[in-house]
C-alpha positions in Angstrom: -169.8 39.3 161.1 -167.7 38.9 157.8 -168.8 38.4 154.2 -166.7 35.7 152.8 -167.3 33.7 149.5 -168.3 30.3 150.6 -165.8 27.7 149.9 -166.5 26.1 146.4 -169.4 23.5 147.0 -170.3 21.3 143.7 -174.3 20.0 143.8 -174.7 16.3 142.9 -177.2 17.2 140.2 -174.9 19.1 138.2 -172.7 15.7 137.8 -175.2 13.4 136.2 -174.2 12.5 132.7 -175.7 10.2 130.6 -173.2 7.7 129.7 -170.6 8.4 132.5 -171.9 8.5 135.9 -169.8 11.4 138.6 -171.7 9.4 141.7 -173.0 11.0 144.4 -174.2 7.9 146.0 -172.9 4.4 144.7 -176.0 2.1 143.2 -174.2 -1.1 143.7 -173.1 -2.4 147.4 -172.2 -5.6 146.5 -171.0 -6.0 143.4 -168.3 -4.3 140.6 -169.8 -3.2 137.7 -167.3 -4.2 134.9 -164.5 -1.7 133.6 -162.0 0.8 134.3 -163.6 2.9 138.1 -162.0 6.5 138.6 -162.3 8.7 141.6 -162.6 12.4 141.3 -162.7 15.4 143.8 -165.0 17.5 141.7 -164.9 20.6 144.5 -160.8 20.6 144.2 -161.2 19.9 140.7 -162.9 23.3 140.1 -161.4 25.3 142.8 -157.7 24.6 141.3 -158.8 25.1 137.5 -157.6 28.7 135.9 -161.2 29.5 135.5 -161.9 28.6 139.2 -159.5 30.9 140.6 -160.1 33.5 138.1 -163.6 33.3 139.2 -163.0 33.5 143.0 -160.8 35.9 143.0 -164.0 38.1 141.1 -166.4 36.9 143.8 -163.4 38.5 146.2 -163.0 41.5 144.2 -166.8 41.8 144.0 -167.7 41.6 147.4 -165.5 44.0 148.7 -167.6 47.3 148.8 -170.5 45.4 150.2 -168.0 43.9 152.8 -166.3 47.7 153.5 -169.8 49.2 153.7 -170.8 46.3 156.6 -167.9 47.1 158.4 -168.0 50.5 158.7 -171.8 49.8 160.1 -170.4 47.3 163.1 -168.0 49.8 163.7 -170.3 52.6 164.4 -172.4 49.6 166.5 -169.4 49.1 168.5 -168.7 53.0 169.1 -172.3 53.1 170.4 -171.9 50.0 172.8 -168.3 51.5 174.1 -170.2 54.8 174.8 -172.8 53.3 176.3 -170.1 51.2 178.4 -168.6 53.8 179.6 -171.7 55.9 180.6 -173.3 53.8 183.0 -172.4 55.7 186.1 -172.6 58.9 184.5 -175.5 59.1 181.8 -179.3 59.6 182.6 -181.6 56.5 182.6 -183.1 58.2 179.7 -180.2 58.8 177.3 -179.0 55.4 178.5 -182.6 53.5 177.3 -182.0 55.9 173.7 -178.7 54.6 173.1 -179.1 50.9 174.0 -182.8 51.2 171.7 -180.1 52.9 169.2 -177.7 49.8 168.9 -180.6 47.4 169.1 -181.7 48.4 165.8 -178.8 49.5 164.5 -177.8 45.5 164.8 -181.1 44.4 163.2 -180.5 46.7 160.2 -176.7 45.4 160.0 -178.4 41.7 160.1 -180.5 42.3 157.3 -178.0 43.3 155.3 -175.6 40.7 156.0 -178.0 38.3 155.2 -179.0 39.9 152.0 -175.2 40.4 150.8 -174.7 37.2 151.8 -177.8 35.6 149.6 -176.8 37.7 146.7 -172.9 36.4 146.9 -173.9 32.9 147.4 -176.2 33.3 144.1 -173.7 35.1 142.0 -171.2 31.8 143.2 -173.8 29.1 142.1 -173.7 30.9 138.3 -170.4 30.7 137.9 -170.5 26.9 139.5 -173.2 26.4 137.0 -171.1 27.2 134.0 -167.7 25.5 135.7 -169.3 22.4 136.3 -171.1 22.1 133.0 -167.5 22.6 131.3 -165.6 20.0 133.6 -168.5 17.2 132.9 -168.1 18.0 129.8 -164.4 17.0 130.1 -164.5 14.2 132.7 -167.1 12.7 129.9 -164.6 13.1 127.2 -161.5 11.5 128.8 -163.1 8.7 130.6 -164.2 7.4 127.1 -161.1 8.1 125.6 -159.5 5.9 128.6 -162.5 3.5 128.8 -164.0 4.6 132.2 -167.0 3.3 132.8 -167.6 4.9 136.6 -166.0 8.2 137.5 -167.1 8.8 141.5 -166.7 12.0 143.2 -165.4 11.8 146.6 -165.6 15.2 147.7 -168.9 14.7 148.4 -169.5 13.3 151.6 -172.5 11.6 151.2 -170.3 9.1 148.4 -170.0 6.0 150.2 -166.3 5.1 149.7 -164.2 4.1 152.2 -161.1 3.6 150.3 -160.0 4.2 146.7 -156.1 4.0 146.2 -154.3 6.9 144.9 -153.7 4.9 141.2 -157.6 5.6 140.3 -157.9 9.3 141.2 -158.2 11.1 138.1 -158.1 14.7 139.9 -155.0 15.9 138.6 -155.6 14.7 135.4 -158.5 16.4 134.9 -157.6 19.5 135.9 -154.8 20.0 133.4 -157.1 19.1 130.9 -159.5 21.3 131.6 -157.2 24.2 131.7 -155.5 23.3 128.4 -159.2 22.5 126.8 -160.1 26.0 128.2 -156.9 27.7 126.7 -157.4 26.2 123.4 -161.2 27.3 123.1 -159.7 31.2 124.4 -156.9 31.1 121.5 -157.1 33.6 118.5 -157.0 32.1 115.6 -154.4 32.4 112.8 -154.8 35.2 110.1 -155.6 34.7 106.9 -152.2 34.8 104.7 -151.6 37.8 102.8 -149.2 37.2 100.0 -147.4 34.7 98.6 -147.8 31.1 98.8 -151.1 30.1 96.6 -153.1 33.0 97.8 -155.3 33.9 95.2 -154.6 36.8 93.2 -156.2 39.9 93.7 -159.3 40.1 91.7 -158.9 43.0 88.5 -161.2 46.0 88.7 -164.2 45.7 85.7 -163.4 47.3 82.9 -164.9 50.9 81.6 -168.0 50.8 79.9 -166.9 52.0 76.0 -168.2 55.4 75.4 -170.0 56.5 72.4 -168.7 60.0 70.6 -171.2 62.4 71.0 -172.0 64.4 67.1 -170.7 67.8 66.1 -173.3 70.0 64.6 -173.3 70.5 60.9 -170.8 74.4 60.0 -172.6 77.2 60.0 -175.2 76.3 62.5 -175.9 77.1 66.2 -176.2 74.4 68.7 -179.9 74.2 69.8 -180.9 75.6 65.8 -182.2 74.0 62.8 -179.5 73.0 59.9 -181.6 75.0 57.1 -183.7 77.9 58.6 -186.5 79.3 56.4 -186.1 83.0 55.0 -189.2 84.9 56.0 -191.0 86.1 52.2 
């Protein structure tokens, strides 16, 4: 019993635009639509882009506890089972029936948890398929109108019914490196504003000081805070 990350697996619905058409099942049997027809493997596609091996290799790095944890569990399953093994001729009935109840739900915990590891991993993959495959429609749209495709088919899903498409048509390869260079182009800093020369705008000037009004000396022979003439008392 191993936690893996399931192999990359791309969902028909996510490839539905509305101008280009990623088939998962061909409308016409008898007839060629008119225009340029590309095949595609979307699941390669995805799995060989930057992001998709950044993004596996998280899944990987991610599921490692869980899968340590689940190991060390089967391991102490097997410890019981090799004990129990080795004690048929010498154990009690009774300690015998303990230790075989023991392992039996020992191995119904461990399948619980696999299962829910498993359910959780396989939901954490589909979010990051969501937002892989939303970016590489969004480029498969782009350059099959800038190379007038009208049908771009995805043959790595085996219900498309193609028998043959020649190696000329597959845009696979294609795709892929322009998906990584859109993706490295959108990650780019961009340039810093110049800081001198050039026609950078000159600095702008402080404001100037408000002008400040002389305050008035009190007349001689007075006190600040006294009248100029004080009255003589008769």
């Amino acid at each position: 019993m191993i936690l893996k990350v399931r192999s990359f697996t791309v969902k028909s619905k996510l490839l539905l635009l509305p101008s280009v058409v990623l088939a998962a099942t061909l409308g016409v049997q008898a007839q060629s639509p008119s225009g340029k027809i590309a095949v595609i493997a979307i699941q390669n596609a995805i799995v060989a882009t930057k992001d998709g091996q950044k993004a596996a290799a998280e899944l990987d790095s991610k599921a490692g506890p869980k899968k340590k944890e689940l190991e060390g569990k089967q391991g102490d399953i097997n410890s019981l089972q090799e004990q129990l093994s080795k004690g048929q001729n010498t154990l009690s009935e009774a300690t015998k029936s303990d230790l075989y109840k023991n392992i039996e739900s020992k191995k119904k915990s461990l399948q619980r948890d696999f299962e829910d590891a498993q359910a959780e991993m396989d939901q954490e993959q589909q979010k990051i398929l969501q937002g892989l495959g939303q970016k590489m429609m969004a480029v498969i749209e782009k350059y099959a109108r800038d190379n007038g495709y009208t049908l771009v088919v995805d043959v790595s899903n085996p219900q498309t019914p193609v028998l043959y498409a020649s190696p000329s048509i597959d845009i696979t390869k294609d795709i892929i490196e322009l998906y990584d260079k859109s993706a490295g182009q959108m990650s780019a800093p961009k340039p810093a504003a110049p800081t001198g020369g050039g026609n950078a705008a000159p600095a702008a000037r402080p404001p100037a000081a408000a002008p400040t009004t002389p305050t008035p000396k009190p007349p001689a022979g007075t006190q600040p805070g006294t009248p100029a003439n004080p009255t003589k008392k008769q």
